[in-house]
Structures are given as structure tokens and as C-alpha cells.
C-alpha positions in Angstrom: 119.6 -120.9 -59.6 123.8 -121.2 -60.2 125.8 -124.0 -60.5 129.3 -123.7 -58.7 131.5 -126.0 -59.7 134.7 -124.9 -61.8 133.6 -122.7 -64.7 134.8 -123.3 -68.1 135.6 -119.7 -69.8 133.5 -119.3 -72.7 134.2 -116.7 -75.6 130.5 -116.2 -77.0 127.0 -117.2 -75.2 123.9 -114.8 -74.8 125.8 -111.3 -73.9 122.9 -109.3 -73.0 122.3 -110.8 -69.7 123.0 -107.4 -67.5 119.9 -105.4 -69.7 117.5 -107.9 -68.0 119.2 -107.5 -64.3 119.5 -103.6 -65.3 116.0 -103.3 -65.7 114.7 -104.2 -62.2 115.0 -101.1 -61.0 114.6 -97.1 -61.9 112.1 -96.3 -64.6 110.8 -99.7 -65.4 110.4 -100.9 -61.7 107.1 -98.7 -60.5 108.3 -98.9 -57.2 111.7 -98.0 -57.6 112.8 -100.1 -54.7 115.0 -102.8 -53.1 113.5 -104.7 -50.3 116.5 -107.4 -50.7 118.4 -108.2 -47.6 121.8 -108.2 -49.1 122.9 -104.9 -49.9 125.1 -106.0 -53.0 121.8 -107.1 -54.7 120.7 -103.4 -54.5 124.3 -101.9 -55.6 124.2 -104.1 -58.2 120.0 -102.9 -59.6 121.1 -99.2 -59.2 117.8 -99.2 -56.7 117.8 -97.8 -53.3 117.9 -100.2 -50.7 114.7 -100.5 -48.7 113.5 -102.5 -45.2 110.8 -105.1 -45.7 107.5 -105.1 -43.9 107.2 -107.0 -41.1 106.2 -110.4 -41.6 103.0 -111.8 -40.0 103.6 -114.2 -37.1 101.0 -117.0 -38.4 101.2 -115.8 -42.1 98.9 -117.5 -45.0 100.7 -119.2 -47.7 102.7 -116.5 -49.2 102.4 -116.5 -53.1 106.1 -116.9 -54.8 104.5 -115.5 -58.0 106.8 -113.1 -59.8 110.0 -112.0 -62.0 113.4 -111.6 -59.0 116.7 -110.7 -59.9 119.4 -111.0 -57.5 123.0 -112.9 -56.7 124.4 -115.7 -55.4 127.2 -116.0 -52.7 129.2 -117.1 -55.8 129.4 -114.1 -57.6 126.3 -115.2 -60.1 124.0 -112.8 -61.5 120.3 -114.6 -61.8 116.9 -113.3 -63.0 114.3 -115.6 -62.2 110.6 -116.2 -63.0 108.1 -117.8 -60.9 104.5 -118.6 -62.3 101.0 -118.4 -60.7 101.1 -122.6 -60.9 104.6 -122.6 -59.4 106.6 -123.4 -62.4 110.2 -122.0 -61.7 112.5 -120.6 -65.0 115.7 -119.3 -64.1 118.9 -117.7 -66.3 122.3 -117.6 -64.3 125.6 -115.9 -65.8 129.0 -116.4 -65.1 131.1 -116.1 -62.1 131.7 -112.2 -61.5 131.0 -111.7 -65.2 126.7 -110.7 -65.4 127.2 -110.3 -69.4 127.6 -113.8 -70.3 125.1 -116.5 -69.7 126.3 -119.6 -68.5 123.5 -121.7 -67.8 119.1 -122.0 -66.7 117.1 -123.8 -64.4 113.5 -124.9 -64.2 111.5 -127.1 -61.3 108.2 -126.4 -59.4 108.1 -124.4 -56.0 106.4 -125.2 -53.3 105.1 -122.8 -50.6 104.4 -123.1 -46.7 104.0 -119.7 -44.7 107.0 -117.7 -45.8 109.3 -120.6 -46.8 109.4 -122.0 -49.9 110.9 -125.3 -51.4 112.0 -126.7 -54.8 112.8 -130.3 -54.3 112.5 -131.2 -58.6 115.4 -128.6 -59.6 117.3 -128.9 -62.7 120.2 -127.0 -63.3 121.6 -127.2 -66.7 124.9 -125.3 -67.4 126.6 -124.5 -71.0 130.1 -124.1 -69.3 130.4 -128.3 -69.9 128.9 -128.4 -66.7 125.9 -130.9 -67.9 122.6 -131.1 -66.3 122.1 -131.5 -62.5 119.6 -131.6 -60.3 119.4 -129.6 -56.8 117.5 -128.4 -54.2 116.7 -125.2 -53.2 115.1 -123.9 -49.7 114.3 -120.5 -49.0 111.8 -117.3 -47.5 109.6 -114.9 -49.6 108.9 -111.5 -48.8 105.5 -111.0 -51.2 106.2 -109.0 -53.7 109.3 -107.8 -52.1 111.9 -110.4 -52.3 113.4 -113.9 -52.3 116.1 -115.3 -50.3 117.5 -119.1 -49.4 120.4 -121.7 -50.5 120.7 -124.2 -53.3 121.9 -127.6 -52.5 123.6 -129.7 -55.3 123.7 -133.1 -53.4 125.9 -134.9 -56.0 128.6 -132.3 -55.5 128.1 -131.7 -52.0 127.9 -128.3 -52.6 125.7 -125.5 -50.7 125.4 -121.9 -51.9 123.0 -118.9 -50.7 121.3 -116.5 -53.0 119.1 -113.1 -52.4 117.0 -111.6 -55.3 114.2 -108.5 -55.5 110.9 -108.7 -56.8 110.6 -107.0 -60.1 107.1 -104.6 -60.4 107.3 -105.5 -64.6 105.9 -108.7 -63.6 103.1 -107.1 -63.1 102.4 -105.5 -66.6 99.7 -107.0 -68.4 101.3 -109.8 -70.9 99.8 -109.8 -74.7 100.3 -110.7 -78.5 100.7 -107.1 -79.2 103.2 -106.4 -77.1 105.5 -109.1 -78.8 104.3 -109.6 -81.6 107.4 -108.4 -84.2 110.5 -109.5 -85.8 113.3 -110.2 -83.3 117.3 -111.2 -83.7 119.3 -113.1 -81.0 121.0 -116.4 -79.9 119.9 -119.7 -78.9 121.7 -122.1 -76.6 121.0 -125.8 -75.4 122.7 -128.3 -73.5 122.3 -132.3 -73.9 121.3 -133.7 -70.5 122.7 -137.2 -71.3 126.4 -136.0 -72.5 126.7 -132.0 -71.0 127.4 -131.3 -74.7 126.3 -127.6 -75.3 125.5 -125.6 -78.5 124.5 -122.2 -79.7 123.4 -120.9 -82.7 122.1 -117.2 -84.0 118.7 -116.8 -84.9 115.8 -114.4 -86.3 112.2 -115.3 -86.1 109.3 -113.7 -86.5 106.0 -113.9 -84.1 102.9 -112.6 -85.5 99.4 -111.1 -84.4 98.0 -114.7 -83.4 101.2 -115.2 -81.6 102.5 -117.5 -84.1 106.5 -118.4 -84.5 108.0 -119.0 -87.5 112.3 -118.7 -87.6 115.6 -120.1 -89.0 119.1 -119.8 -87.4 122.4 -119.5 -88.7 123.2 -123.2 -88.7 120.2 -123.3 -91.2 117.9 -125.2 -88.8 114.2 -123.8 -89.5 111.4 -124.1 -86.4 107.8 -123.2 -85.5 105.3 -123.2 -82.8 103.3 -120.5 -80.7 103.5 -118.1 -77.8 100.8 -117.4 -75.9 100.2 -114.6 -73.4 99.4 -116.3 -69.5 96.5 -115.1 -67.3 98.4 -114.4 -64.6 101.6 -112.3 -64.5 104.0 -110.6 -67.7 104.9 -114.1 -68.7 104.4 -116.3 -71.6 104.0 -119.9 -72.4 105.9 -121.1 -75.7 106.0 -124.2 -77.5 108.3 -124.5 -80.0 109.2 -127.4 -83.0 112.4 -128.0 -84.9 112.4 -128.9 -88.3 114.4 -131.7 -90.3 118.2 -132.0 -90.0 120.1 -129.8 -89.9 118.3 -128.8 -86.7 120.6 -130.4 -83.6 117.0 -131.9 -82.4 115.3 -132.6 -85.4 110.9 -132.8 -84.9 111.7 -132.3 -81.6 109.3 -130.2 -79.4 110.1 -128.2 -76.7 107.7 -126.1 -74.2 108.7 -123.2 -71.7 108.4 -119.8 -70.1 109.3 -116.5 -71.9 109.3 -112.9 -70.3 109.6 -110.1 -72.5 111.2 -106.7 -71.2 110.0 -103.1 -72.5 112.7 -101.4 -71.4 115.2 -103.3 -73.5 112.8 -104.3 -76.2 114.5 -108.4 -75.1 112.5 -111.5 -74.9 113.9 -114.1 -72.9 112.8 -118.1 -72.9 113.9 -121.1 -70.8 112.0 -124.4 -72.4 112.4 -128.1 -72.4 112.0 -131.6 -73.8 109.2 -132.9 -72.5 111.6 -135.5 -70.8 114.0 -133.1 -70.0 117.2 -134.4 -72.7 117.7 -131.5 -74.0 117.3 -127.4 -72.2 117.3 -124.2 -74.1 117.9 -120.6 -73.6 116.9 -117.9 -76.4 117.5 -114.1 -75.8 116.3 -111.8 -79.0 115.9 -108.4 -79.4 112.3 -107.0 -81.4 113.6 -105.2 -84.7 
């Protein structure tokens, strides 16, 4: 998911956006491969590049399920997460630069055969970008890879995109596994004015997967994490306190992935009516 309109240089954001690209392939990818069509995808995971499987001629529905990590014809880095009831969570970067995270997405795919669609995208960019929605069209390889284009019909804009499956998705996701201390950033962007914001936080999540943190701006919040049945993903729900908090009682709900290699827990969540769309990248202590 990328938006392409003109960026807006940014001097701080979530930095630590190539670990979770990084980490497709050698030791924490099982299979050690790249079954991605476009051989930049694979130069850019350190994997070998390897040719998919044949596709059957009257396939089932293929299952989307799974964590991909890939490019778009933009110059975007993106790791994406799909879950077992279709829920799509997506972190982009910038143009040409895969440290600095410049924006999310979220929507609900939809599969037929090998194609896939997202017709309820949202892209929500923290270069002043705003929020916008798209649609997105596209083939999937099982377990191998992703590939289509993203259509932002306001803009009139079209880009492609290629990613490979990631074999971490499927580790088994639990409490223990998370549970800790961690240190990182927060960032959100205010659908109804573009307005985006970022603040450094520590939180801690303990054995029954309870959240408890503060950031810097002095903003306190809660909520729970709670392993899903299906796939090394999370669900997360997550309350703000009183003012000082940007969205004060405000609750928010999402997706988080947590990576072993890097010891990283990533989280894309929303209002429930979409104002407001938050990114969170910590490290475990």
C-alpha cells in the first residue's frame, strides 16, 4: 500500500522500517526464498530469487493469509499483513528511502481464484498527505507471493507493487513471546485535516497480555493484546487517557506483528470510524 503523490521530507518518523523488510529472508525466513516476480524485490530481502509453481488452471480460492514485503514501482518499501478474515494492515516508507516510515493502510481483501481485490482501502500518509482511499487489484501465489496495482481514483493515479511471502507468519503467535517492556515511537494522522503527530513511548505488556504505557508528550494509555488463532499476528485494542493525550478516551483497535529477529513489534490500529490512524514500532527491552 504507498501513496504517490509529492512527498513532504520528514526529519524524524519510525526509523526502523528496513529491520522488518530485512528480516524476510535468510535465517528468519525457513524457506530462505524469493518466489517474487520482480527481481528488485529479491535484491532488496538479500534472498535468492526463485520461480513460482505453476498455478492451477481452475484453482480454488487461493488464501491471501500472510506477512509480504515487497516494493512499489515508486520506489516504496512495504511490509504487509493479511489476516485469516481478510483484514489488510500495511506500513509504507518513503520514496527510495526504506528507513523512514511515511505512512499505513488497512481495508478487507477479497479473493476469487488467484486474484484478489481491496475495494475499502484507506491509505493514511504522515508526509501531510491526509487520508485517502484506493483500490487495489492484484494475483497471489499461496504462500509465495503477491503482486497487482493500487488505484487512487481522486488523484488519478495508478501504481504497481510486488511483495514475498514471509515464512515468520507462520510462527505460532503468544503472550509469552511479547510479553515485556518495550521503547519506540508512535505516529497518527487526523483523517478530517491530514494533520500528523508523533510521539516516543515505553509501555509495558504483561503475562495476560495487558498494556499499560506513557509517552513523552505525557499522554498515559491502556488496553490489551491478544494472540490470534490463525497466523503470528495479534489483535490490539488500545485506550488513551485524559488530555494531554491528542485523542483523549479515545479507543482504537488493530493488528500487531511482532518480529524475533529484531526483537520489534509493529501495530497499525484505528478509530472505530476511521478519524484518526496510528502506527507504533517498539523494540522489547
Amino acid at each position: 500500500m504507498a501513496c504517490t503523490w509529492s512527498q513532504l521530507c520528514r526529519t524524524g518518523g519510525l526509523s526502523i522500517f528496513t529491520v522488518a523488510l530485512a528480516s524476510c529472508g535468510g535465517g528468519s525466513d525457513g524457506a530462505g526464498k524469493c518466489y517474487s516476480p520482480t527481481p528488485a524485490v529479491c535484491d532488496t530481502l538479500g534472498v535468492p530469487r526463485s520461480f513460482p509453481q505453476p498455478v492451477p488452471a481452475d484453482p480454488a480460492d487461493a488464501n491471501p493469509a500472510g506477512l509480504y514485503k515487497g516494493l512499489t514501482s515508486t520506489g516504496r518499501s512495504f511490509a504487509s499483513l493479511v489476516l485469516d478474515d481478510g483484514s489488510f494492515y500495511s506500513i509504507y516508507s518513503q520514496v527510495n528511502n526504506p528507513s523512514i516510515v511515511a505512512g499505513g493502510g488497512r481495508g478487507t481483501v477479497k479473493t476469487s481464484g488467484t486474484s484478489f481485490s481491496i475495494s475499502d482501502a484507506v491509505d493514511f500518509s504522515f508526509e501531510g498527505l491526509g487520508t485517502n482511499v484506493a483500490s487495489i487489484t492484484g494475483t497471489v501465489d499461496e504462500r509465495k507471493f503477491i503482486q497487482g496495482s493500487i488505484n487512487y481514483p481522486t488523484a488519478g493515479q495508478n501504481i504497481t507493487f510486488s511483495a514475498n511471502y514471509s515464512s515468520d507468519y507462520e510462527l505460532t503467535a503468544s503472550i509469552s513471546t511479547i510479553a515485556g517492556k518495550y521503547a519506540g515511537a508512535s505516529e497518527s494522522v487526523n483523517s478530517s485535516n491530514g494533520i500528523s503527530s508523533s510521539d516516543a513511548v515505553t509501555f509495558d505488556i504483561n503475562a495476560s497480555g495487558d498494556i499499560t504505557g506513557t509517552g513523552n508528550s505525557g499522554c498515559t494509555f491502556s488496553g490489551t493484546i491478544k494472540p490470534r488463532t490463525s497466523g503470528n499476528a495479534y489483535t490490539v485494542t488500545v485506550t488513551f487517557g485524559a488530555s494531554p493525550c491528542q485523542y483523549p478516551g479515545t479507543t482504537i483497535t488493530g493488528a500487531s506483528y511482532f518480529d524475533r529477529t529484531s526483537n520489534i513489534a509493529y501495530a497499525v490500529a484505528s478509530t472505530p470510524t476511521g478519524s484518526a490512524n496510528f502506527i507504533t514500532s517498539a523494540t522489547k527491552q
